[in-house]
N, C-alpha and C positions, 0 to 999 in steps of 0.2 A: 504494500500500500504506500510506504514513503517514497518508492520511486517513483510511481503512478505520478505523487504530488511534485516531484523534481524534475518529472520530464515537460518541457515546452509545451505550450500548445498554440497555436497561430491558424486559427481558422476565420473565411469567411463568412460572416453570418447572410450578407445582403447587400446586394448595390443598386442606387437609388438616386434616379436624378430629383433633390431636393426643393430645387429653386430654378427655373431660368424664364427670363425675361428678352423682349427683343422691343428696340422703340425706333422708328422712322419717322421722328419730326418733322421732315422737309419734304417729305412722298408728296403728292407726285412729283414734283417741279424738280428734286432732286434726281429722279432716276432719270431724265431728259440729259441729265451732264453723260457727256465723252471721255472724260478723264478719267484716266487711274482715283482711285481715295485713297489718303495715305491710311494707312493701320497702324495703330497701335494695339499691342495684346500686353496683357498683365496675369501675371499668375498668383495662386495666394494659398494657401496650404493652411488648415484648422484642426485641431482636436481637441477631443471631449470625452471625459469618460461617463458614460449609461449607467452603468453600474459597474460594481469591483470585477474587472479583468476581462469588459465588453467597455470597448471606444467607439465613437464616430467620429471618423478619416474625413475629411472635405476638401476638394480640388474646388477652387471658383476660376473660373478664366474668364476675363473681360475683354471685350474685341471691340474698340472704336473705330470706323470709319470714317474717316471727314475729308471732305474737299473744301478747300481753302480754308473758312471757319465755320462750314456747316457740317452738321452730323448729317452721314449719310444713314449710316445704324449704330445703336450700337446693341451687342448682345452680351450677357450676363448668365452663365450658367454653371451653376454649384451642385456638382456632383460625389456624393456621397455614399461610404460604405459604412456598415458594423461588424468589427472583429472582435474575434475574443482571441484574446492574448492574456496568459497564464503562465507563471514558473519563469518567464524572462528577466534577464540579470539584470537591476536598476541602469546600471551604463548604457547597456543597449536599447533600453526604452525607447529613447528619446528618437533613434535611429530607425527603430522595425515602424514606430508612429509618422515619423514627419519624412522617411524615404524608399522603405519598402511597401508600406500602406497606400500611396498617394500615385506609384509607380503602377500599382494594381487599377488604380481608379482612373488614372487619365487617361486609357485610352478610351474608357466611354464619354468624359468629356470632351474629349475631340472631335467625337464621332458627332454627340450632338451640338456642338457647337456647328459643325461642316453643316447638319440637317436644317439647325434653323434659320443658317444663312441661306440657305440655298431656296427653302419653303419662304424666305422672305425676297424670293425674286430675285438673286445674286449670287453672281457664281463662289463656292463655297471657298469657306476660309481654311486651310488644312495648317489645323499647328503643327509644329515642329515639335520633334520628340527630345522631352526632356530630362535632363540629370539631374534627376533629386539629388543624389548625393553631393552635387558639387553645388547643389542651389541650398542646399543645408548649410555645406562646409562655409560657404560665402556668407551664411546668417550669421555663422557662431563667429565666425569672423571679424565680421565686421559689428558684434556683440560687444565680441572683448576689445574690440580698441576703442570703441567709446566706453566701455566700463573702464580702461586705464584710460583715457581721456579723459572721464569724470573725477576720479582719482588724483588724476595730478592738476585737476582746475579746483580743486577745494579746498 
């Protein structure tokens, strides 16, 4: 029974797109433009624990569109799983949470990001595939140098 309690456990319970939004303020008069829109995409990574040793993981990706200073769209969508994770060694919490969880999740965020661009009359946005872990490593990074920046301005 004590190993039982000492071996890992890392399952998915369910993945679920949570939230997403799509707004074309300038329709129609805006789809008449010939121009490329420039994009910006933003990405944002969330967790939360349900209960003891069951989280919800959340990828949001925000996609702006604009031509000169109008929105052409922009969409919003926060896509979300529930794991249980059990028996995992404090250090690597933070790791299985914000870079192997989010890694599982985006590719359905991508996908429906591509669909509600596309069901909103525009050829679809395809994100680029990303490295949680180096988008972690960049957090904690740039964590501790403002935590020693805070440090030494006090």
């Amino acid at each position: 029974m004590a190993d039982e309690q000492a071996t890992p456990v890392f399952q998915i319970q369910r993945m679920y797109l949570k939230d997403m939004s799509l707004e074309q303020p300038n329709s129609p008069a805006i789809l008449l433009e010939q121009q490329q829109p420039s994009v910006d995409i933003q990405l944002g990574v969330g967790a939360e624990t349900v209960v003891d040793g069951v989280y919800e993981v959340t990828v949001t990706a925000t996609v702006h569109a604009k031509h000169e200073d109008k929105t052409v769209f922009l969409v919003e969508v926060k896509q979300a799983g529930i794991f249980e994770i059990r028996n995992v060694p404090q250090e690597q919490m933070d790791n299985v949470v914000r870079v192997i969880c989010p890694q599982i999740i985006y590719p359905y965020a991508r996908s429906n990001v591509a669909d509600v661009v596309t069901r909103a009359g525009f050829p679809p946005v395809h994100l680029a595939e990303i490295n949680f872990q180096a988008m972690y490593d960049q957090q904690q990074a740039a964590a501790s140098a403002q935590g020693a920046n805070g440090a030494t301005q006090q």
